[in-house]
C-alpha positions as CSV (number, residue, x, y, z in Angstrom):
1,X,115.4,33.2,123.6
2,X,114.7,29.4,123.8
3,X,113.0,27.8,120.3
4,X,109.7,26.8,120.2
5,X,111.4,23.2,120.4
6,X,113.0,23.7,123.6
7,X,110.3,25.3,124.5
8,X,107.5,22.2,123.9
9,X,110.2,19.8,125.8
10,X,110.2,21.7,128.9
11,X,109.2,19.9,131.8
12,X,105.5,20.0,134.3
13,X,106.1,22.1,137.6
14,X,105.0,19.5,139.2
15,X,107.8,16.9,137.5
16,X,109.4,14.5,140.3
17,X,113.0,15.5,138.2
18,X,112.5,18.9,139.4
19,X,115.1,20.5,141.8
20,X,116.1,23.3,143.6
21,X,120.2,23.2,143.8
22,X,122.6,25.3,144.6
23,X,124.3,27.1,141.6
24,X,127.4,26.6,139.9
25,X,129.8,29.8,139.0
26,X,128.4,29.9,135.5
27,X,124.3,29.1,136.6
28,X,125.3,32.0,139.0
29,X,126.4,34.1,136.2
30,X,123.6,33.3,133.9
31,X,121.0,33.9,136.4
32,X,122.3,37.1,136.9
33,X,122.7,38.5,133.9
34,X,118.6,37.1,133.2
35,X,117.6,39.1,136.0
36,X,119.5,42.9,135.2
37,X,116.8,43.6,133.2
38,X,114.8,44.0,136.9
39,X,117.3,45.0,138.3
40,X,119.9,46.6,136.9
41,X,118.5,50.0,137.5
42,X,120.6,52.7,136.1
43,X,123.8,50.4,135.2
44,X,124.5,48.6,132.1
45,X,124.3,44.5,132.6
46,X,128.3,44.5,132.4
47,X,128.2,47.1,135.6
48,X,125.7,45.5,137.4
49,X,127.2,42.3,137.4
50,X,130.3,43.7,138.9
51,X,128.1,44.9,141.0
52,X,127.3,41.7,142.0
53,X,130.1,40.3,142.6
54,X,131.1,43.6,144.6
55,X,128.1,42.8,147.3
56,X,129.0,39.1,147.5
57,X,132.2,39.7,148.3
58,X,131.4,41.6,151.7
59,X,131.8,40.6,155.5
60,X,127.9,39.3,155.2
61,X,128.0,37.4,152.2
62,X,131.5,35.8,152.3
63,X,131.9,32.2,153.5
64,X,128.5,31.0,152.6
65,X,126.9,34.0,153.6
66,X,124.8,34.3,150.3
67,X,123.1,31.4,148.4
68,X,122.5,31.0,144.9
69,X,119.2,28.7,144.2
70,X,118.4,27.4,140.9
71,X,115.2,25.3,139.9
72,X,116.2,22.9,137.5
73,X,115.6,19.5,135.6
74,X,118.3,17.2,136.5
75,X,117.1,14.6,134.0
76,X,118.8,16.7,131.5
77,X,122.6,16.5,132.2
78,X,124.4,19.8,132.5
79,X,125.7,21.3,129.1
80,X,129.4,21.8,128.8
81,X,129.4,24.9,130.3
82,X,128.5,23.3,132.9
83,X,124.9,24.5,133.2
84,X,121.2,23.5,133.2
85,X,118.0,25.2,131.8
86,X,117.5,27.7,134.8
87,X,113.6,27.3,134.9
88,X,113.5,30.0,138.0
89,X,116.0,31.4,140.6
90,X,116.3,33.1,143.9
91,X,119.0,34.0,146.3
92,X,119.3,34.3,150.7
93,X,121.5,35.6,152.3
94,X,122.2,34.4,155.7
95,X,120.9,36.5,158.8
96,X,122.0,36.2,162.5
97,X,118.2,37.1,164.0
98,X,116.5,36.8,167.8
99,X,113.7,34.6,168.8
100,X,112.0,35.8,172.1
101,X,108.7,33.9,173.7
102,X,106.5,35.0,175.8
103,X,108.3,34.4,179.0
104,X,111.0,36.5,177.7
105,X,113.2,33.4,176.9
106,X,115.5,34.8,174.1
107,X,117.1,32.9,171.4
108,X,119.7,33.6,168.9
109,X,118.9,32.0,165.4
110,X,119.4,31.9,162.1
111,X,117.2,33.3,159.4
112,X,117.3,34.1,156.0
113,X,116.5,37.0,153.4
114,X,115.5,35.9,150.1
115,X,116.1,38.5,147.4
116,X,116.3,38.1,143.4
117,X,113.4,36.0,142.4
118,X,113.0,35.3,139.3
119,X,111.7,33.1,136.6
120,X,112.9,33.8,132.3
121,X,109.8,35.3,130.9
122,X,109.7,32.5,128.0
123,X,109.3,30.1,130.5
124,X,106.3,32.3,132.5
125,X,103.0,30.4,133.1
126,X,104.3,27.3,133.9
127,X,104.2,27.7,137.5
128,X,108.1,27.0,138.2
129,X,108.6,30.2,140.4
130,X,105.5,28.5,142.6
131,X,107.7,25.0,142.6
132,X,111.0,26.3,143.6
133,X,109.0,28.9,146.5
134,X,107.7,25.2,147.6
135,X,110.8,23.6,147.3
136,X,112.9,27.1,148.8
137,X,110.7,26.7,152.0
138,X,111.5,23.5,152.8
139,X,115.5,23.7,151.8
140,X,115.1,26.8,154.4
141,X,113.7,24.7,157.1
142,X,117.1,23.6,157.8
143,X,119.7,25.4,155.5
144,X,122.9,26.2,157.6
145,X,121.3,25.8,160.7
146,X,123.7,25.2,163.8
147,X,123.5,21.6,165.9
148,X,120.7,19.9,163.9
149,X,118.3,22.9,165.4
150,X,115.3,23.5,162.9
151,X,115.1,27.4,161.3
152,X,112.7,29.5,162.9
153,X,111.8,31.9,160.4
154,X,112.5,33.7,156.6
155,X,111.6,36.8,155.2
156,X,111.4,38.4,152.0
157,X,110.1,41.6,150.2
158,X,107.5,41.3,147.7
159,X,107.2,43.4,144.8
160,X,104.0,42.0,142.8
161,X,101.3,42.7,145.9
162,X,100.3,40.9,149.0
163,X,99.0,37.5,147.8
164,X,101.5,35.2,144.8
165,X,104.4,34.7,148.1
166,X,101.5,34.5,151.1
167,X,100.6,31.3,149.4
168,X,103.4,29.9,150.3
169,X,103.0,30.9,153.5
170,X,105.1,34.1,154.0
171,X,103.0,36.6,155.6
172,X,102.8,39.8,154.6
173,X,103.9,42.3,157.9
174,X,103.0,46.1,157.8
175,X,104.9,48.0,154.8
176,X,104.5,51.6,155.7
177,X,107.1,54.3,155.2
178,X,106.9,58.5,155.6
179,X,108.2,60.6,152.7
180,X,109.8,63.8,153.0
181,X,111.6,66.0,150.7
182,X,114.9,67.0,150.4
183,X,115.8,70.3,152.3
184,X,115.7,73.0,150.5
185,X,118.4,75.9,150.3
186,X,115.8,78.6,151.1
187,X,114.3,77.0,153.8
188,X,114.7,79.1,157.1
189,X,117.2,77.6,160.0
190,X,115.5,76.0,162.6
191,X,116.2,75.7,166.3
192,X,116.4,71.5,166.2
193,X,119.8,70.4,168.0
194,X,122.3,70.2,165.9
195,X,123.2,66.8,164.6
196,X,126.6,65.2,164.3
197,X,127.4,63.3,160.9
198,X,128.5,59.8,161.3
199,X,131.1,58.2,159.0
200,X,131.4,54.8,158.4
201,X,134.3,54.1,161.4
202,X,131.1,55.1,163.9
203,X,129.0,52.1,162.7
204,X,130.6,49.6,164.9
205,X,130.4,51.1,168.3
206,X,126.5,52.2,168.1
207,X,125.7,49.0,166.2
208,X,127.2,46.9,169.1
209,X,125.2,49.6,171.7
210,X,122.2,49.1,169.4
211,X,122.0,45.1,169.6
212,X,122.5,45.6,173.3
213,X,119.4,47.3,174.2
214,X,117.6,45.4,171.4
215,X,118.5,42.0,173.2
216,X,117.9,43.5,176.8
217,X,114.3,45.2,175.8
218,X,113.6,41.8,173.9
219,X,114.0,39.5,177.2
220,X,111.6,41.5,179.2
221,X,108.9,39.2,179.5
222,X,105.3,40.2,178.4
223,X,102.1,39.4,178.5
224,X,101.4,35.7,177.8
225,X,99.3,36.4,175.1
226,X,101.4,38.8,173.3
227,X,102.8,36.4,171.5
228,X,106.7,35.1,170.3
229,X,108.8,37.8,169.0
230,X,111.7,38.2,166.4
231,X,114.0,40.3,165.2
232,X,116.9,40.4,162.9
233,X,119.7,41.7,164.4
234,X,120.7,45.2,163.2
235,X,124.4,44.4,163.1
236,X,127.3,46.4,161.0
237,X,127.8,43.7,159.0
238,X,124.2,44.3,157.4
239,X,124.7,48.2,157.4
240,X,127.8,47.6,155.9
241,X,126.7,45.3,152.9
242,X,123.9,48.5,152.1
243,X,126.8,51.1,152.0
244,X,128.8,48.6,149.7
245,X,125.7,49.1,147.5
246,X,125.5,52.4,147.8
247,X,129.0,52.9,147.2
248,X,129.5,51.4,143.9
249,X,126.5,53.0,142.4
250,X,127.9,56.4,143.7
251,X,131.2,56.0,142.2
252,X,130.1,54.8,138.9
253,X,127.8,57.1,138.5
254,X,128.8,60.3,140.0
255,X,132.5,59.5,140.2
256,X,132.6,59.6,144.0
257,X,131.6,58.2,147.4
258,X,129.5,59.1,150.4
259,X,131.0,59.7,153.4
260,X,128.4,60.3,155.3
261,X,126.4,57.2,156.5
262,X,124.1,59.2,159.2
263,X,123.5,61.6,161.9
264,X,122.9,61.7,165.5
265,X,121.5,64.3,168.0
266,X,121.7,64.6,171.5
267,X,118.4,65.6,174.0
268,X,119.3,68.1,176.5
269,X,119.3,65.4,179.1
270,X,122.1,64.0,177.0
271,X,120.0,60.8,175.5
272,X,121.5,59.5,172.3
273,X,119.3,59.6,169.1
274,X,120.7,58.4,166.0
275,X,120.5,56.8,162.3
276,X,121.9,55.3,159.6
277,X,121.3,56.0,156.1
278,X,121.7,54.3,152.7
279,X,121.3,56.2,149.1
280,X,119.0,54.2,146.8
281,X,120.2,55.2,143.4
282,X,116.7,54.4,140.7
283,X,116.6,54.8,137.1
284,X,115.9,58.1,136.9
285,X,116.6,61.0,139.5
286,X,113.0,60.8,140.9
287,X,113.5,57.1,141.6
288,X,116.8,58.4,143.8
289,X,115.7,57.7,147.7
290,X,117.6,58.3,150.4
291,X,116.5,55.7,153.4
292,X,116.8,55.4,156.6
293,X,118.4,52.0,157.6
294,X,117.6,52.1,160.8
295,X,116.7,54.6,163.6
296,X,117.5,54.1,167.6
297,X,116.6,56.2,170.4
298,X,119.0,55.3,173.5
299,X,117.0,53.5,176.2
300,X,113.6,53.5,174.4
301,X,112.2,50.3,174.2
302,X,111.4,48.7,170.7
303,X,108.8,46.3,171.5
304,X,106.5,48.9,172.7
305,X,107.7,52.0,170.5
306,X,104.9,51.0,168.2
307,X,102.6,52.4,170.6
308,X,101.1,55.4,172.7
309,X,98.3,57.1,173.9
310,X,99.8,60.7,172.6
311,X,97.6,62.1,169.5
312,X,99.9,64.8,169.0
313,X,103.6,66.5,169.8
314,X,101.7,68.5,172.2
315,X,100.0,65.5,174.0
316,X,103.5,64.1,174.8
317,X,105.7,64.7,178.3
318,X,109.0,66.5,178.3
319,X,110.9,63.5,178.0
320,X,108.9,62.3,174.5
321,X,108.8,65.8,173.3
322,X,112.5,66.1,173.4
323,X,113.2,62.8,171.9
324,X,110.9,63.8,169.4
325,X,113.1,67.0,168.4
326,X,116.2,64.8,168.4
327,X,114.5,62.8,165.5
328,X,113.1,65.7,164.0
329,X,117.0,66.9,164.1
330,X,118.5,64.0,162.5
331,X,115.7,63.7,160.3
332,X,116.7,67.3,159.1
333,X,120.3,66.1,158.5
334,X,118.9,63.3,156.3
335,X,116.7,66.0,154.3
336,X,120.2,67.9,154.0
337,X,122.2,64.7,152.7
338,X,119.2,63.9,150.4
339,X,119.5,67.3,149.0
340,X,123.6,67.1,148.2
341,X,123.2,63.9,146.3
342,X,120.0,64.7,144.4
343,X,117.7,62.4,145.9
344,X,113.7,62.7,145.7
345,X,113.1,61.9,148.5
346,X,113.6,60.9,152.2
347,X,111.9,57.4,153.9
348,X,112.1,55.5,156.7
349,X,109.9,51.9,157.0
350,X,107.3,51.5,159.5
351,X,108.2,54.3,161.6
352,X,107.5,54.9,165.4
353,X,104.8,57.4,166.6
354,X,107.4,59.9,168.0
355,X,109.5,59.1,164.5
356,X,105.7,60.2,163.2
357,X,105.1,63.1,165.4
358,X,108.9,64.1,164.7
359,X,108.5,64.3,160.7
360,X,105.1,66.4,160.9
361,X,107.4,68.7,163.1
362,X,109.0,69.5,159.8
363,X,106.6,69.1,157.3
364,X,103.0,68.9,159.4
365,X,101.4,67.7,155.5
366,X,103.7,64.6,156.0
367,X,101.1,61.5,156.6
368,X,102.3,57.4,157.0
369,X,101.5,55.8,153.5
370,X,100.7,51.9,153.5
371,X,102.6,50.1,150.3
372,X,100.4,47.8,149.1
373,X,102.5,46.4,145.5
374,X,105.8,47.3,146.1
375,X,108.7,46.1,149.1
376,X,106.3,44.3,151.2
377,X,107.4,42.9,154.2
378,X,107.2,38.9,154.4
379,X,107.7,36.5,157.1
380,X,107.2,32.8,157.1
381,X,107.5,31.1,160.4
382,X,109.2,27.3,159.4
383,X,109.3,26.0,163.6
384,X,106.8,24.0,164.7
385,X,103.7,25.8,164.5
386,X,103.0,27.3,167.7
387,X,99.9,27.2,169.8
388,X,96.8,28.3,167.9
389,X,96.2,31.9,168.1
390,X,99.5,33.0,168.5
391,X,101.0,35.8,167.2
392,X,104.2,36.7,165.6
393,X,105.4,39.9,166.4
394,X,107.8,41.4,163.9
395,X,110.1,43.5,166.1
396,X,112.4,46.2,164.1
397,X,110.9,45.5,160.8
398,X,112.9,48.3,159.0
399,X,115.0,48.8,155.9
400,X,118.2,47.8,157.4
401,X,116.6,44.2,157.0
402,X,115.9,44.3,153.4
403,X,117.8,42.8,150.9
């Protein structure tokens, strides 16, 4: 804890001498081992720093892939550790992500997730979390951005309500998820099809099919006043970096790994419906969630999956009904998963109507619930402000994208 002294001397947020740099090893270190208290979940601070390390040492955050930031003073030269007073401190991690106008023109772009926000609770009040959220959005505007191009967008998650980050212009996005419970071992067998497991050599292929139709479905052009579209591209790389999570956690606490990383179900006309899954490991065992990362229905169309005129499974065709059973069955294989590893819980982000429909097959109590404190979806849009009145349309915004 800083003394009242150091306290005094520290500098105004709005001080010309502030700066948001990158961070050395050790202001890397430090910053970490200030934010396991928020963090840390059920690991000890020596654990989850390895744990740490562990993520930023993966395919998506090697070779620049994840930024440290750190707001500090630099008219105070760096102690011999080689340090400064870390006033607050954030990190992105780099995101390969589609841009799509109107006229169906598609783009591929660079964003960025920003994760791990935090400011030392002596030094709350001051309003340095606000100064380096100011100075993050303009280091963003161009941060490892290819050919001098300008970013297009960032996103974040918020965790203290809708308002402190919309200030700053990232806009919070629907955050809705559906719960179900783990499946129980006297519930009766149903008659879903049966759905395959998928290990973690089966990521590749369907993520590589899965960006395909994403980027065909994405060009279709639309209506010119539905607006300019993105996405972040639901690549292995990013499923990857949530299993390493998941993995560490798994093994240090339960002294083993899953091997199962999702399911997938066929219709009988054959169509491909799959998922991929992550275990979210809390504090205590009712904080354990087991979420979907991301869900894909072959040939279905993700800009307009959001809607229908359907009210209910029985208001759907043939063809939507038995997509909606193949959902229903993978959804079952989740319930069974959540069940093995003692999770509370099964949820997938912003889901579909026929994901919707498909989860009231199992549970008809199950209802959509709107977050409204917690992992809020953000976006701030950093390229030149488009026309007035146009939207941006959050394609995909599901928990694969989180970080």
């Amino acid at each position: 804890m800083p003394s009242a002294i150091e306290i005094m001397d520290l500098p105004k947020s709005s001080s010309a001498s502030l700066q948001l740099i990158q961070a050395s090893e050790a202001e890397m270190i430090e910053s970490s081992t200030m934010g396991a208290s928020s963090w840390r979940g059920p690991l000890n601070v020596g654990t989850y720093l390895r744990r740490e390390a562990h993520l930023r040492n993966q395919v998506l955050t090697r070779n620049g892939g994840i930024t440290y930031w750190v707001l500090v003073d630099t008219a105070v030269p760096r102690a011999p550790g080689g340090t400064r007073t870390i006033l607050s401190s954030c990190e992105t991690i780099r995101k390969r992500a589609l841009v799509v106008q109107p006229n169906g023109q598609v783009k591929d772009v660079i964003s960025h997730g920003i994760g791990s926000v935090f400011c030392n609770p002596a030094y709350r009040g001051r309003g340095y979390p606000k100064r380096m959220l100011v100075e993050l959005a303009k280091n963003l505007d161009t941060w490892q951005q290819k050919d001098g191009d300008a970013a297009h967008f960032s996103v974040l998650w918020s965790d203290i309500g809708k308002d402190f980050y919309a200030r700053f212009g990232w806009k919070v996005y629907p955050s809705k998820h559906v719960d179900l419970c783990p499946k129980s071992i006297h519930e009766r067998e149903d008659d879903f099809p049966t759905a395959s497991m998928l290990a973690a050599v089966d990521l590749e292929e369907l993520c590589r099919v899965d960006e395909a139709m994403l980027r065909s479905d994405m060009a279709r052009p639309t209506l010119p006043d539905s607006g300019i579209r993105v996405a972040l591209i639901p690549d292995v790389e990013t499923m990857q970096w949530h299993h390493a999570r998941e993995d560490f956690l798994a093994q240090e606490l339960l002294g083993r790994r899953p091997l199962c990383k999702g399911a997938l179900a066929r219709t009988e006309d054959g169509q491909k419906v799959w998922c991929f899954w992550t275990r979210t490991f809390g504090a205590n065992r009712d904080d354990n969630v087991l979420n979907i990362l991301r869900l894909v229905v072959e040939g279905e169309s993700n800009v307009v999956r959001q809607t229908t005129t359907a009210t209910g499974y029985g208001d759907l065709n043939a063809s939507d009904q038995a997509i909606a059973v193949a959902i229903a069955s993978i959804l079952q294989a989740a319930r069974s998963e959540a069940s093995r590893w003692e999770m509370a819980t099964v949820q997938f982000w912003n889901p579909c109507p026929l994901s919707v429909m498909a989860a009231k097959i199992i549970d008809p109590s199950a209802e959509i619930v709107d977050r409204d404190d917690e992992s809020l979806a953000s976006l701030r849009w950093h390229a030149p402000t488009p026309p007035a009145g146009t939207k941006i349309d959050w394609i995909c915004n599901e928990k694969y994208a989180w970080c």
